[in-house]
Backbone as XML, in Angstrom:
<?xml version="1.0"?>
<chain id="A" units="angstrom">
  <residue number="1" name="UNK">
    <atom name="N" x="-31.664" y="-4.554" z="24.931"/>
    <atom name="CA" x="-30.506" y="-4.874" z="24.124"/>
    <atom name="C" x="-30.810" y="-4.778" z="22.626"/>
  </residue>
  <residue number="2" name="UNK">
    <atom name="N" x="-32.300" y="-4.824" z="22.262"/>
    <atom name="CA" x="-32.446" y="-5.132" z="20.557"/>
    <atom name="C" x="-32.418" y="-3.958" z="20.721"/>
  </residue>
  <residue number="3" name="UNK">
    <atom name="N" x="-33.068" y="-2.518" z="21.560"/>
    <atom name="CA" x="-33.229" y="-1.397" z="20.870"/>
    <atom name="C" x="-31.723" y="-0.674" z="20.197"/>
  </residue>
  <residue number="4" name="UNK">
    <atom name="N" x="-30.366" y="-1.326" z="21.404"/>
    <atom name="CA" x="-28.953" y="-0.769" z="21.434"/>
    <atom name="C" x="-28.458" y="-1.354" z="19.657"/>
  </residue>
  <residue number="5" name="UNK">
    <atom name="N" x="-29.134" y="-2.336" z="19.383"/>
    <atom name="CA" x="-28.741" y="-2.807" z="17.944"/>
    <atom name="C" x="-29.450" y="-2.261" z="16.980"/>
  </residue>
  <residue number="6" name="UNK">
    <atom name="N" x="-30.716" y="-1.655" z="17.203"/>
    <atom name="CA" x="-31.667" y="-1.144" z="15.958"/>
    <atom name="C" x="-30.846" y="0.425" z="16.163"/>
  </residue>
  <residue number="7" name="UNK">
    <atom name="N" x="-30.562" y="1.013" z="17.085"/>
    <atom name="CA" x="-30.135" y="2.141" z="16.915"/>
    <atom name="C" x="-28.719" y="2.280" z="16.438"/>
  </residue>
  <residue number="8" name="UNK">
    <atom name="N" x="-27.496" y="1.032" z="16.926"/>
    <atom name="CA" x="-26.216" y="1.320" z="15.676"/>
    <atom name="C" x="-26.784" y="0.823" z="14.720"/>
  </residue>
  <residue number="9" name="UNK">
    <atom name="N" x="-27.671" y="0.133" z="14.210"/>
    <atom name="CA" x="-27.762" y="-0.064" z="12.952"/>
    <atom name="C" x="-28.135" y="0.820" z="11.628"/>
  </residue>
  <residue number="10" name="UNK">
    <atom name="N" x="-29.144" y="1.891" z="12.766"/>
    <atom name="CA" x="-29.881" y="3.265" z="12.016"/>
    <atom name="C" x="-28.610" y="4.135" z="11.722"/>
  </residue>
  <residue number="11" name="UNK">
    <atom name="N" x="-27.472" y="3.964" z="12.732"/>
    <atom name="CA" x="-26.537" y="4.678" z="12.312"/>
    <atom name="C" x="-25.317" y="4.378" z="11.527"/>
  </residue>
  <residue number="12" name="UNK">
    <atom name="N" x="-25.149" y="3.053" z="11.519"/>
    <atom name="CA" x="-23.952" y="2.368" z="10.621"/>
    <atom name="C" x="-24.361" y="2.606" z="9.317"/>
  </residue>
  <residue number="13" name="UNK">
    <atom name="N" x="-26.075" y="2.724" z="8.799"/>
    <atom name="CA" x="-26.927" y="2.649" z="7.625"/>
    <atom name="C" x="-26.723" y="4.290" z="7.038"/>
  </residue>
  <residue number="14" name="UNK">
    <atom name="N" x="-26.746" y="5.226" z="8.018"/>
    <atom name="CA" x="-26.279" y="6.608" z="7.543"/>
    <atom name="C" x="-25.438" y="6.771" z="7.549"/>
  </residue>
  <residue number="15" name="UNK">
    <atom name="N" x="-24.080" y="6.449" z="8.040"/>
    <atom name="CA" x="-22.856" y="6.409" z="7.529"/>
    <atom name="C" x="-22.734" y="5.817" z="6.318"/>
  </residue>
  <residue number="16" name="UNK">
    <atom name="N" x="-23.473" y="4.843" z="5.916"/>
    <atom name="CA" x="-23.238" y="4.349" z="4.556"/>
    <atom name="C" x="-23.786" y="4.982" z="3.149"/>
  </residue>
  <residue number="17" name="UNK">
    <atom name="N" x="-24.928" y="5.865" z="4.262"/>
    <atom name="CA" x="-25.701" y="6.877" z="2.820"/>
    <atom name="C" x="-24.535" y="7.767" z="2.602"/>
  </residue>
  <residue number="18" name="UNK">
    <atom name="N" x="-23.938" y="8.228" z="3.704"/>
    <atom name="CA" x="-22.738" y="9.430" z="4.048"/>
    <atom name="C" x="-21.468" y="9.371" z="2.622"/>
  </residue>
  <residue number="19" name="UNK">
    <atom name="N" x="-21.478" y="7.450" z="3.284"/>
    <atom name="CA" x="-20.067" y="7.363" z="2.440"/>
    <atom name="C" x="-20.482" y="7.470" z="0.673"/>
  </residue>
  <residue number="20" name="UNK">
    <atom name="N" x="-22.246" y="6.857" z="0.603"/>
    <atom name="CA" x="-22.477" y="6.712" z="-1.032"/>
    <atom name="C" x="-22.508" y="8.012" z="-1.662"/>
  </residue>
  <residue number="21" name="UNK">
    <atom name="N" x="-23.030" y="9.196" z="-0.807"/>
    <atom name="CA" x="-23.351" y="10.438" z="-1.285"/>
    <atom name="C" x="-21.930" y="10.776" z="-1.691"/>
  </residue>
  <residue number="22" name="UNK">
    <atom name="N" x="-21.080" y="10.131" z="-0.761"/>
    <atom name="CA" x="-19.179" y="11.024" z="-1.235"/>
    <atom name="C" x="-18.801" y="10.381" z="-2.045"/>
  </residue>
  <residue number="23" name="UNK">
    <atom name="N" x="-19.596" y="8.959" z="-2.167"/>
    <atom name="CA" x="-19.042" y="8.512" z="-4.146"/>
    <atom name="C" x="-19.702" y="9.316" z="-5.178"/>
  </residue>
  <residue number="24" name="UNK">
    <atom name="N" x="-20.860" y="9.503" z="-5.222"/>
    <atom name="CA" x="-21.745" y="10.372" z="-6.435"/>
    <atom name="C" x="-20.839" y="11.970" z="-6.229"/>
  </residue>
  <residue number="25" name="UNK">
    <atom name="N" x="-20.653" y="12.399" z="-4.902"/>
    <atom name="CA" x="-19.780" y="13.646" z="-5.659"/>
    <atom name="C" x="-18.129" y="13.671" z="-6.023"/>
  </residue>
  <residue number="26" name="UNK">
    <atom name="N" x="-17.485" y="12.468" z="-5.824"/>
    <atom name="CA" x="-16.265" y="12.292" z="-6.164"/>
    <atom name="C" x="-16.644" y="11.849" z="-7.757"/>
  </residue>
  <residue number="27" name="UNK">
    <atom name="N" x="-17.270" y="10.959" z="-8.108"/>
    <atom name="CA" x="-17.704" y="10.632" z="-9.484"/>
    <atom name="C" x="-17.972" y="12.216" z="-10.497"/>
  </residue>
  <residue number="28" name="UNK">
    <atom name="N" x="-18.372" y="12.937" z="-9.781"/>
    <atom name="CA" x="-19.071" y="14.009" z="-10.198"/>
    <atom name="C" x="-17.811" y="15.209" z="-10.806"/>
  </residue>
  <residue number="29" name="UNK">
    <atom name="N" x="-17.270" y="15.027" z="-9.477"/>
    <atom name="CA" x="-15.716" y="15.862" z="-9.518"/>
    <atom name="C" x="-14.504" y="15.455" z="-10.700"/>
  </residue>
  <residue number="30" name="UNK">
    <atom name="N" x="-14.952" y="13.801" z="-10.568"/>
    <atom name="CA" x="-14.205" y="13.371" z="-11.421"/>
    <atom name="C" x="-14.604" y="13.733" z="-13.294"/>
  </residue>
  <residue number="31" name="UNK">
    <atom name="N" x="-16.151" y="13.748" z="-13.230"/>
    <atom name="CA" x="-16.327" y="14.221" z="-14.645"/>
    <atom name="C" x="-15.603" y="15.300" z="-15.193"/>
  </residue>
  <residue number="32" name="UNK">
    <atom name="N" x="-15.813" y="16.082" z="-14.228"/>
    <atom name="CA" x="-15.805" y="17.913" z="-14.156"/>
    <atom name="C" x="-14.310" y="18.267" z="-14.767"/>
  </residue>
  <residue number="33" name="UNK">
    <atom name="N" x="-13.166" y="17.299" z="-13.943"/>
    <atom name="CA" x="-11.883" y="17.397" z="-13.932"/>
    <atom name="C" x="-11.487" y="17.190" z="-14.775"/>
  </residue>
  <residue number="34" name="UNK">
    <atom name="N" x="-12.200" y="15.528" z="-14.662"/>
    <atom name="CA" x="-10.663" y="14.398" z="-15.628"/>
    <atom name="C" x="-10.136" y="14.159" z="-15.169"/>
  </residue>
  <residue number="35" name="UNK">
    <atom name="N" x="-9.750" y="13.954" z="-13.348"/>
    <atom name="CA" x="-9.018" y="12.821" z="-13.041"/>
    <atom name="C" x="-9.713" y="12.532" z="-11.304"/>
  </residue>
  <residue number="36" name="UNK">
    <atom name="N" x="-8.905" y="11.313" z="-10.975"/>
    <atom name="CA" x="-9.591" y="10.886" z="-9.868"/>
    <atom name="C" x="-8.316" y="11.140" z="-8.849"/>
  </residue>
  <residue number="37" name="UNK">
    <atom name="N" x="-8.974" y="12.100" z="-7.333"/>
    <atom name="CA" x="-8.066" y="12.221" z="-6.232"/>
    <atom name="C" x="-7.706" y="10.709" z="-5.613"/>
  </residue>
  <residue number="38" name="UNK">
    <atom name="N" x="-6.824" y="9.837" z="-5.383"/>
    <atom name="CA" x="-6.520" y="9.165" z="-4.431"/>
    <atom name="C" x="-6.584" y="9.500" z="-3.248"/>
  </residue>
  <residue number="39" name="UNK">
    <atom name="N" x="-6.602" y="10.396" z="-2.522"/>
    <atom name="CA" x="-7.276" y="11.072" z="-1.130"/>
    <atom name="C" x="-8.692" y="11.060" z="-0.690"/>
  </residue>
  <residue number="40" name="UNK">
    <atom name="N" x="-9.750" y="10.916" z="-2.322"/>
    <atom name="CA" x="-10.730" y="10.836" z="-1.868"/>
    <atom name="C" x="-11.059" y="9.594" z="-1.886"/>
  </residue>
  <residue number="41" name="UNK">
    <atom name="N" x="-10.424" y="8.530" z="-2.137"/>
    <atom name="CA" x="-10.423" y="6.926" z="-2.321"/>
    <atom name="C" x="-10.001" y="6.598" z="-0.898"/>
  </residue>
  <residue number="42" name="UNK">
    <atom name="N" x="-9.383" y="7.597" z="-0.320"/>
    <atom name="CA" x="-8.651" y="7.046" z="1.300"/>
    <atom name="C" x="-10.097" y="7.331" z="1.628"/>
  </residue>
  <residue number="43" name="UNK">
    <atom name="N" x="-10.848" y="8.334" z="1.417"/>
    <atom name="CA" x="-12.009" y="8.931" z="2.429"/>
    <atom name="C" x="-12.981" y="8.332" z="2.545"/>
  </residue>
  <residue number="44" name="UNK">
    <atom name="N" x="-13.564" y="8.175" z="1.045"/>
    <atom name="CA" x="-14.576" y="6.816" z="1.510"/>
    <atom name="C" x="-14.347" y="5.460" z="1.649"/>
  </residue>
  <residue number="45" name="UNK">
    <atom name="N" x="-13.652" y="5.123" z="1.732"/>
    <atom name="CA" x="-12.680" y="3.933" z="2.368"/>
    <atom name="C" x="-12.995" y="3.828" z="3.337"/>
  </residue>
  <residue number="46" name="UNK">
    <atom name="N" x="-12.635" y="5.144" z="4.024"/>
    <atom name="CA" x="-12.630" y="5.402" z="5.810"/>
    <atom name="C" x="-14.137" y="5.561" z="6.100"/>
  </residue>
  <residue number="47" name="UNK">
    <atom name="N" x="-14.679" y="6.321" z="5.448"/>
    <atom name="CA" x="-16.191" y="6.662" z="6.046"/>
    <atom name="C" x="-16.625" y="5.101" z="5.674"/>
  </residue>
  <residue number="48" name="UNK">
    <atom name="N" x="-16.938" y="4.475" z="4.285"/>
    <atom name="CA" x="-17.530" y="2.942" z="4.325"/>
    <atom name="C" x="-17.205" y="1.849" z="5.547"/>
  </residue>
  <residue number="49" name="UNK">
    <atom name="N" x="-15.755" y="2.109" z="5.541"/>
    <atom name="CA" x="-15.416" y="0.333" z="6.481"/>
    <atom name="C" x="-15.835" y="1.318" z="8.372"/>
  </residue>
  <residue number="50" name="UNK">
    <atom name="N" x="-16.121" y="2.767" z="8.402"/>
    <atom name="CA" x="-16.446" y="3.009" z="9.941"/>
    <atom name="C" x="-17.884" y="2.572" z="10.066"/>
  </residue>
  <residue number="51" name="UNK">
    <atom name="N" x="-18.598" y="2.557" z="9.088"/>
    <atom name="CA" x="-20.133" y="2.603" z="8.729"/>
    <atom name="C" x="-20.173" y="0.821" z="8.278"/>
  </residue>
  <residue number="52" name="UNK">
    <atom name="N" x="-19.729" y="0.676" z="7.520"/>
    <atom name="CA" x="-19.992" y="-1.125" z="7.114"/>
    <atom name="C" x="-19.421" y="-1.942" z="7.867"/>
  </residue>
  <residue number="53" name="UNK">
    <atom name="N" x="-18.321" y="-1.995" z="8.683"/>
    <atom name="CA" x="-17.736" y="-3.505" z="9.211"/>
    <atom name="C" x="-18.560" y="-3.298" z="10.510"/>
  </residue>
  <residue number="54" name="UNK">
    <atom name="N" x="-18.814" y="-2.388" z="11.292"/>
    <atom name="CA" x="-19.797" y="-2.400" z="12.421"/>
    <atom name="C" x="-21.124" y="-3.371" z="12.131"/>
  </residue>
  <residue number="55" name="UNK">
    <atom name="N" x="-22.013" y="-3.351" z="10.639"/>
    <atom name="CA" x="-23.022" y="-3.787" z="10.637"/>
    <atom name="C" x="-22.678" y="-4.847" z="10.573"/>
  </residue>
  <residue number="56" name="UNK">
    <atom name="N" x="-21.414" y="-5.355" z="9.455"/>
    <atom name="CA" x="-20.846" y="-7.070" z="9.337"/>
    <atom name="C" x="-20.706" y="-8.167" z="10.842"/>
  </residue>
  <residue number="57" name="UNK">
    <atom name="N" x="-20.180" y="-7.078" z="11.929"/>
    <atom name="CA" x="-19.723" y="-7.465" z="13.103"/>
    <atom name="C" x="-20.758" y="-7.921" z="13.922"/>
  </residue>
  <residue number="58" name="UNK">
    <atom name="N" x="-22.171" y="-6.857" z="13.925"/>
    <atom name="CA" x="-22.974" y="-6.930" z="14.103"/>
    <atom name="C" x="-24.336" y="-8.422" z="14.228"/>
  </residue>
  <residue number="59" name="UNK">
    <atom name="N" x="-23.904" y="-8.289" z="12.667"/>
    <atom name="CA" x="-25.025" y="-9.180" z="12.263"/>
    <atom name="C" x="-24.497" y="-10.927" z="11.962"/>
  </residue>
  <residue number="60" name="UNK">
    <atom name="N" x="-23.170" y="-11.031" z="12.003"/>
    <atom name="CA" x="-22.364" y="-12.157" z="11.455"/>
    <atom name="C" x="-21.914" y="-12.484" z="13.227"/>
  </residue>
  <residue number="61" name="UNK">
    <atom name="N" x="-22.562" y="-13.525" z="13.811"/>
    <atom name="CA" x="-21.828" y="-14.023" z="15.008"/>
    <atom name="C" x="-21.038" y="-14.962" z="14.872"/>
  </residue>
  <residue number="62" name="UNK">
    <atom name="N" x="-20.838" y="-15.571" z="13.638"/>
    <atom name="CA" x="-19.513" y="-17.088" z="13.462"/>
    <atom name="C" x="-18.589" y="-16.528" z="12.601"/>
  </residue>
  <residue number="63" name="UNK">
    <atom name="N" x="-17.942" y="-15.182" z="12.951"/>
    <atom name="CA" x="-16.828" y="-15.188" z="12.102"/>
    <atom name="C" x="-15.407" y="-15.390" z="12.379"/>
  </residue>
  <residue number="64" name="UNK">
    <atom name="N" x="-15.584" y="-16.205" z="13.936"/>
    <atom name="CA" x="-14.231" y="-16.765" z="14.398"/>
    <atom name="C" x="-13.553" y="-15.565" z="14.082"/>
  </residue>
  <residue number="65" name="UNK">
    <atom name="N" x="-12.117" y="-16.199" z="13.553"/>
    <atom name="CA" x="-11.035" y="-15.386" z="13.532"/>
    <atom name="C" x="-11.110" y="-14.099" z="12.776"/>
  </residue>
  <residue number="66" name="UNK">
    <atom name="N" x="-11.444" y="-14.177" z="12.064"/>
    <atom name="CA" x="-12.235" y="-12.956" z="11.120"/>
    <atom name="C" x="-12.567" y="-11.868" z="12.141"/>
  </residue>
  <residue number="67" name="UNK">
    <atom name="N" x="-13.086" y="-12.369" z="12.983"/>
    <atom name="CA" x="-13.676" y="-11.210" z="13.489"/>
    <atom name="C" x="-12.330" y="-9.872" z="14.446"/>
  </residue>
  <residue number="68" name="UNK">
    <atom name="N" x="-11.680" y="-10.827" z="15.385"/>
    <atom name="CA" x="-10.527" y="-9.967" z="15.110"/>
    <atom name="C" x="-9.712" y="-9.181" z="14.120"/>
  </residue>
  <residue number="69" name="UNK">
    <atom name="N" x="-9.556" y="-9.504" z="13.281"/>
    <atom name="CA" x="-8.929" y="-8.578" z="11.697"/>
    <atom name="C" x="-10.332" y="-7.645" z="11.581"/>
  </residue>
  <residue number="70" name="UNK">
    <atom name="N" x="-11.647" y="-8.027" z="11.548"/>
    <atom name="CA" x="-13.109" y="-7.214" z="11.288"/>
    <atom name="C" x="-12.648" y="-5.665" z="11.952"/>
  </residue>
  <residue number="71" name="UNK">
    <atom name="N" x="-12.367" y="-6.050" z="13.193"/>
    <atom name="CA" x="-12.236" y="-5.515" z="14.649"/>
    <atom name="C" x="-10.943" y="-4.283" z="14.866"/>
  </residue>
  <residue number="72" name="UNK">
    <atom name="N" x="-9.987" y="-4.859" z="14.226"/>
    <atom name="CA" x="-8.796" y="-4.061" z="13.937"/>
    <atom name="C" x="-9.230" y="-2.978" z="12.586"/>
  </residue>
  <residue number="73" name="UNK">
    <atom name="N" x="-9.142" y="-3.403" z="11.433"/>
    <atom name="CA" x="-10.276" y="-2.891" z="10.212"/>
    <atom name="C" x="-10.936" y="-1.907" z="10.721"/>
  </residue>
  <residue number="74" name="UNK">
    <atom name="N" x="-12.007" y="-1.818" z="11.923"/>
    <atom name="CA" x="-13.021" y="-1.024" z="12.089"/>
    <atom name="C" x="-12.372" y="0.288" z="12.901"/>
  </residue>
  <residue number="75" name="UNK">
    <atom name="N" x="-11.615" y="-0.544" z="13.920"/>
    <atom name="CA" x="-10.551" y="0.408" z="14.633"/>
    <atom name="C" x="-9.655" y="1.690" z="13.610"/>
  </residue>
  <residue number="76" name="UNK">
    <atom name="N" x="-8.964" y="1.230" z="12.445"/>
    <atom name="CA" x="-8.300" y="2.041" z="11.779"/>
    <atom name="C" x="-8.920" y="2.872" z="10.883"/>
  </residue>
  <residue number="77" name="UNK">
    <atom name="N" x="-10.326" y="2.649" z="10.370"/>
    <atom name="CA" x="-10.988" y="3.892" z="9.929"/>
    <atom name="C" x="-12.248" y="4.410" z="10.700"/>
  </residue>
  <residue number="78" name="UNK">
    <atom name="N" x="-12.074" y="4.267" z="11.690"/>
    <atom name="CA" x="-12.271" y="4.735" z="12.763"/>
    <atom name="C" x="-11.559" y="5.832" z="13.359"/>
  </residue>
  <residue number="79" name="UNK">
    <atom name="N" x="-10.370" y="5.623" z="13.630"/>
    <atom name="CA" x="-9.191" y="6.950" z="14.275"/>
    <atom name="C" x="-8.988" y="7.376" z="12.719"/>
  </residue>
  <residue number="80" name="UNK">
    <atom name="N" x="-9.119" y="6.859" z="11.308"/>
    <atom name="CA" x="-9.252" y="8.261" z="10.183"/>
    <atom name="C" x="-10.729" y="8.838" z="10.140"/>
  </residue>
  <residue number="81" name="UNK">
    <atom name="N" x="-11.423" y="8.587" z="10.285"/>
    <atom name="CA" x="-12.768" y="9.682" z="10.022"/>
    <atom name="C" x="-12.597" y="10.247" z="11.566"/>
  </residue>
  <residue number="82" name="UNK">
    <atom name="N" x="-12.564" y="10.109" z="12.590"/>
    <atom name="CA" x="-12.124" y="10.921" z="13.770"/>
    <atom name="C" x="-11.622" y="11.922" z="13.971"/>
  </residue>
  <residue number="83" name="UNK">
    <atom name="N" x="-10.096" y="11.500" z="12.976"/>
    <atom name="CA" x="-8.976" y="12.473" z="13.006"/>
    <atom name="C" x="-9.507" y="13.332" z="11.701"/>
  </residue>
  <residue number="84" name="UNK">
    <atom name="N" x="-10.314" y="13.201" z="10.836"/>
    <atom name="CA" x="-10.912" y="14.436" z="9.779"/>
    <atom name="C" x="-11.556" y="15.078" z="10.225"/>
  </residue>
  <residue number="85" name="UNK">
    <atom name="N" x="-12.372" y="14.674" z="11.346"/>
    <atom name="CA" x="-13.465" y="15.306" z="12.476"/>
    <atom name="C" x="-13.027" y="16.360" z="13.416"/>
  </residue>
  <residue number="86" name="UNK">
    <atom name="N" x="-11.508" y="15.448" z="13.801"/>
    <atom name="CA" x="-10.870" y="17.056" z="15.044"/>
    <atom name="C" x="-10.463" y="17.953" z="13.747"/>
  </residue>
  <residue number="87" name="UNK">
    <atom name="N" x="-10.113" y="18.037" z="12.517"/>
    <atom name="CA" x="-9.489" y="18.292" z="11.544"/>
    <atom name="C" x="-10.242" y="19.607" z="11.359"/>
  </residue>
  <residue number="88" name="UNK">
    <atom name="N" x="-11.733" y="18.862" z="11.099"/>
    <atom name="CA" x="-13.038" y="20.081" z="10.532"/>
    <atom name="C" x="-12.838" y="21.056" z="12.013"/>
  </residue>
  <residue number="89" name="UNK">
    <atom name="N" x="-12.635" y="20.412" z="13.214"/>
    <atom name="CA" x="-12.797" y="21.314" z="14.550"/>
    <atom name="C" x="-10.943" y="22.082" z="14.712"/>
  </residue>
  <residue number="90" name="UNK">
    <atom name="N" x="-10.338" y="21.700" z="14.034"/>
    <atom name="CA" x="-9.156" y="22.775" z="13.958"/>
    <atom name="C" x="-9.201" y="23.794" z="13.232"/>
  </residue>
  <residue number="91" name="UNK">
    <atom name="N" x="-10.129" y="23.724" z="12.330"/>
    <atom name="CA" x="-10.197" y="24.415" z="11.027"/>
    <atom name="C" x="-11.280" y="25.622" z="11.088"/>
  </residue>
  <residue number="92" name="UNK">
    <atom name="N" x="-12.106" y="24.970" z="12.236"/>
    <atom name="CA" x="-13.251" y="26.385" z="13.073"/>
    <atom name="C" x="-14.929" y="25.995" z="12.406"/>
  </residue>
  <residue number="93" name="UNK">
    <atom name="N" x="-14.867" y="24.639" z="11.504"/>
    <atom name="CA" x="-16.259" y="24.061" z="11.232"/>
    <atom name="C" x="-16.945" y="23.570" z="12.823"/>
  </residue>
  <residue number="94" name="UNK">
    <atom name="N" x="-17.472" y="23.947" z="13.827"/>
    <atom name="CA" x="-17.743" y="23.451" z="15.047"/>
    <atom name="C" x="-18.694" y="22.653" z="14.804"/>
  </residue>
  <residue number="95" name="UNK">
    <atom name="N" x="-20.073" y="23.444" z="14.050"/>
    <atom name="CA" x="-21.226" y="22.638" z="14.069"/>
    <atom name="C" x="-20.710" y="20.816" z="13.361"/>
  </residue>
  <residue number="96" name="UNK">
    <atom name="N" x="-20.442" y="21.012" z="12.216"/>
    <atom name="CA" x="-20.222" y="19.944" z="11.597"/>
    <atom name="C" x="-19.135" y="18.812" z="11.849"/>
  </residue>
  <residue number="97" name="UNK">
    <atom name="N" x="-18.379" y="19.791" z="12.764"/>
    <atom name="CA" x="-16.892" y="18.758" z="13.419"/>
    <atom name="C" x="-17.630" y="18.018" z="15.022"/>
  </residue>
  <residue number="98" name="UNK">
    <atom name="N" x="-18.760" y="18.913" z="15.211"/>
    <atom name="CA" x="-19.189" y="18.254" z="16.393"/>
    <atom name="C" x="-20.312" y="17.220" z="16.207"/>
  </residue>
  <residue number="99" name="UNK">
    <atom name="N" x="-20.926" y="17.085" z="15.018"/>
    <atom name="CA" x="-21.742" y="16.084" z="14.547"/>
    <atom name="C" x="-21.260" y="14.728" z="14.210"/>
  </residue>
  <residue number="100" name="UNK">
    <atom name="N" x="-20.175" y="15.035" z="13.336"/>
    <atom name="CA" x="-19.440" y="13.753" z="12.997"/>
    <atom name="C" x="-18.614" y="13.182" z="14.149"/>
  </residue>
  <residue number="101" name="UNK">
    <atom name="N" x="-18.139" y="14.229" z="14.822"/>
    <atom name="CA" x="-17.595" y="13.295" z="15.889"/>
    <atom name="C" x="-19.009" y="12.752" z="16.972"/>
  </residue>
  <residue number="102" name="UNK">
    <atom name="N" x="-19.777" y="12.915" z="17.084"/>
    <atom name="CA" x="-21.096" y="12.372" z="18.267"/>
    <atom name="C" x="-21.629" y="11.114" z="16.754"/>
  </residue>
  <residue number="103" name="UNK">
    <atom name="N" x="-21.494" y="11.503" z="15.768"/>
    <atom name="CA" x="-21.905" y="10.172" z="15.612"/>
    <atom name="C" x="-20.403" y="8.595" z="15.315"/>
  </residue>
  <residue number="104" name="UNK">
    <atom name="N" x="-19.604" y="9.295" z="15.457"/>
    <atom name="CA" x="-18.401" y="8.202" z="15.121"/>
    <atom name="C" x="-18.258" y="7.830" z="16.753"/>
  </residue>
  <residue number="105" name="UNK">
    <atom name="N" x="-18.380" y="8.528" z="17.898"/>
    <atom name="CA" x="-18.723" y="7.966" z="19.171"/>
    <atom name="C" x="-20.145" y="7.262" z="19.480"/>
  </residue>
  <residue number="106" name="UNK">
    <atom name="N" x="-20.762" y="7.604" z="19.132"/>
    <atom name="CA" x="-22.306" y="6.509" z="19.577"/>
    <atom name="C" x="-22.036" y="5.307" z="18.510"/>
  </residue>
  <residue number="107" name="UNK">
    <atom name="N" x="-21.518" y="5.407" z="17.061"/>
    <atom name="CA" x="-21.050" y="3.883" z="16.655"/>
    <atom name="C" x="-20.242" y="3.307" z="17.655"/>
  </residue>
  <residue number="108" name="UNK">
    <atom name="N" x="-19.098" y="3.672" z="17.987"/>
    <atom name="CA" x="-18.203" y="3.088" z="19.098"/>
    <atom name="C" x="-18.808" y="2.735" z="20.077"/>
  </residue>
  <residue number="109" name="UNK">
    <atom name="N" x="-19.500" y="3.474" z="20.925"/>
    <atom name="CA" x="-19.885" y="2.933" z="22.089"/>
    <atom name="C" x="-20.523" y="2.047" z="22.203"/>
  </residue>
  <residue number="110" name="UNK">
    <atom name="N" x="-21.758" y="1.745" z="21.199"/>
    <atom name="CA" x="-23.246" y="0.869" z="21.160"/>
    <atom name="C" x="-22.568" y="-0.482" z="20.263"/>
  </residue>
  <residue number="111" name="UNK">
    <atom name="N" x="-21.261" y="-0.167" z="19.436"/>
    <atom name="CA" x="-20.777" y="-1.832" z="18.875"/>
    <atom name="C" x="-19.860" y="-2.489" z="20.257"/>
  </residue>
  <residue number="112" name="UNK">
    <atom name="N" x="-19.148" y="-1.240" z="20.734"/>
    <atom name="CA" x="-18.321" y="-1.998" z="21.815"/>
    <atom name="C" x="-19.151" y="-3.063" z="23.037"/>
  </residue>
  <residue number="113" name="UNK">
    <atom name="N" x="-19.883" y="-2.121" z="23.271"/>
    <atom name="CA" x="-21.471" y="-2.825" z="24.186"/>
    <atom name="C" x="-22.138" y="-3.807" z="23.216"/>
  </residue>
  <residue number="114" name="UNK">
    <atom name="N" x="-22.284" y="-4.086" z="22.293"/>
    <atom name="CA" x="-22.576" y="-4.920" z="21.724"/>
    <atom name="C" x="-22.000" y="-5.970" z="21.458"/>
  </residue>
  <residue number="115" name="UNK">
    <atom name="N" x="-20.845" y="-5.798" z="20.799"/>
    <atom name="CA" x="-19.565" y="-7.306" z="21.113"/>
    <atom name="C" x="-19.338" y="-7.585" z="22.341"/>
  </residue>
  <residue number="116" name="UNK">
    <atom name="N" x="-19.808" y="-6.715" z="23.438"/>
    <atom name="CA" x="-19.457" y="-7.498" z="24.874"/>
    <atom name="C" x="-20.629" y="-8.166" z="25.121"/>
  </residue>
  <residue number="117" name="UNK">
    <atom name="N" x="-21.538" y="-8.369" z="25.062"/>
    <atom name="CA" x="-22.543" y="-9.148" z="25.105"/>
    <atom name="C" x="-22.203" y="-10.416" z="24.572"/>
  </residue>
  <residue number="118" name="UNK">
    <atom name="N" x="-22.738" y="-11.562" z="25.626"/>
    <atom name="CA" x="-23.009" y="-12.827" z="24.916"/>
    <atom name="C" x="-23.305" y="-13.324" z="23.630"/>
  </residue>
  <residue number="119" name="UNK">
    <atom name="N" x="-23.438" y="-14.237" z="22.921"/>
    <atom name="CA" x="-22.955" y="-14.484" z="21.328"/>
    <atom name="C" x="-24.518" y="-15.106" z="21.253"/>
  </residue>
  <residue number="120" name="UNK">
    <atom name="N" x="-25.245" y="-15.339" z="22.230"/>
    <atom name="CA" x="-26.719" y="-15.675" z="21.895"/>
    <atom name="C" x="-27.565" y="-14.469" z="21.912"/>
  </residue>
  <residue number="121" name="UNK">
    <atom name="N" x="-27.328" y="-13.138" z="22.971"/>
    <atom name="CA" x="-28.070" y="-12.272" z="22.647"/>
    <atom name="C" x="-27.773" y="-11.132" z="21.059"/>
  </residue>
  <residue number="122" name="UNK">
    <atom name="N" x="-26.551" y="-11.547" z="20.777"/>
    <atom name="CA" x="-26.170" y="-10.888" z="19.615"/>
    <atom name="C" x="-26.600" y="-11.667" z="18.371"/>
  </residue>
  <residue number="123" name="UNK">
    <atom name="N" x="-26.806" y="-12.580" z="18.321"/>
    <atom name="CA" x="-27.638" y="-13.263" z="16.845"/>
    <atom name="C" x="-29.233" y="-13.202" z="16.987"/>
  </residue>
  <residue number="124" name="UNK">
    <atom name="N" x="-29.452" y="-12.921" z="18.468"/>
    <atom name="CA" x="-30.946" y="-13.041" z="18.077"/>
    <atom name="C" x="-31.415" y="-11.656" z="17.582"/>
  </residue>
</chain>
């Protein structure tokens, strides 16, 4: 069970390099331009809270009610980085539409298995 948590964690942690790298080039874009996309504010939005509320959920076992809203939260940028994923695979990117989607499914699977577990094997 610890290895199922060290491994979403290796991956909630690269989603978060994912989402920082898409701030340094939105920052970047933004020099270049002179102005800032609101589309790319939806994106890492979506890539941070698919990559960060998993680790919060994770590692926080008393967040009572919280944790439902956590849970919903994780759910909705979840089906948006998904749906950018079939997006890249409509568009004929395979390699890269098939990466992001295998890793936005092994987050899903290994937190879902993880919140089903007992509330003592999940804090230890």
């Amino acid at each position: 069970m610890k290895t199922q948590r060290y491994i979403l964690t290796a991956l909630c942690l690269s989603a978060c390099v994912w989402a920082a790298a898409m701030v340094v080039g939105v920052l970047g874009l933004v020099r270049a331009q002179g102005s800032f996309a609101w589309m790319s504010s939806l994106e890492i939005a979506g890539f941070s809270g698919a990559g960060l509320l998993p680790l919060v959920l994770i590692r926080r076992a008393d967040l009572g009610r919280r944790r439902t809203a956590l849970v919903a939260a994780w759910a909705l940028c979840l089906t948006y980085v998904s749906l950018l994923a079939l997006n890249l695979l409509r568009l004929g990117f395979f390699t890269k539409a098939s990466l992001r989607l295998a890793l936005w499914t092994a987050i899903a699977v290994l937190l879902v298995r993880t919140l089903r577990l007992p509330q003592n094997h999940v804090s230890s």
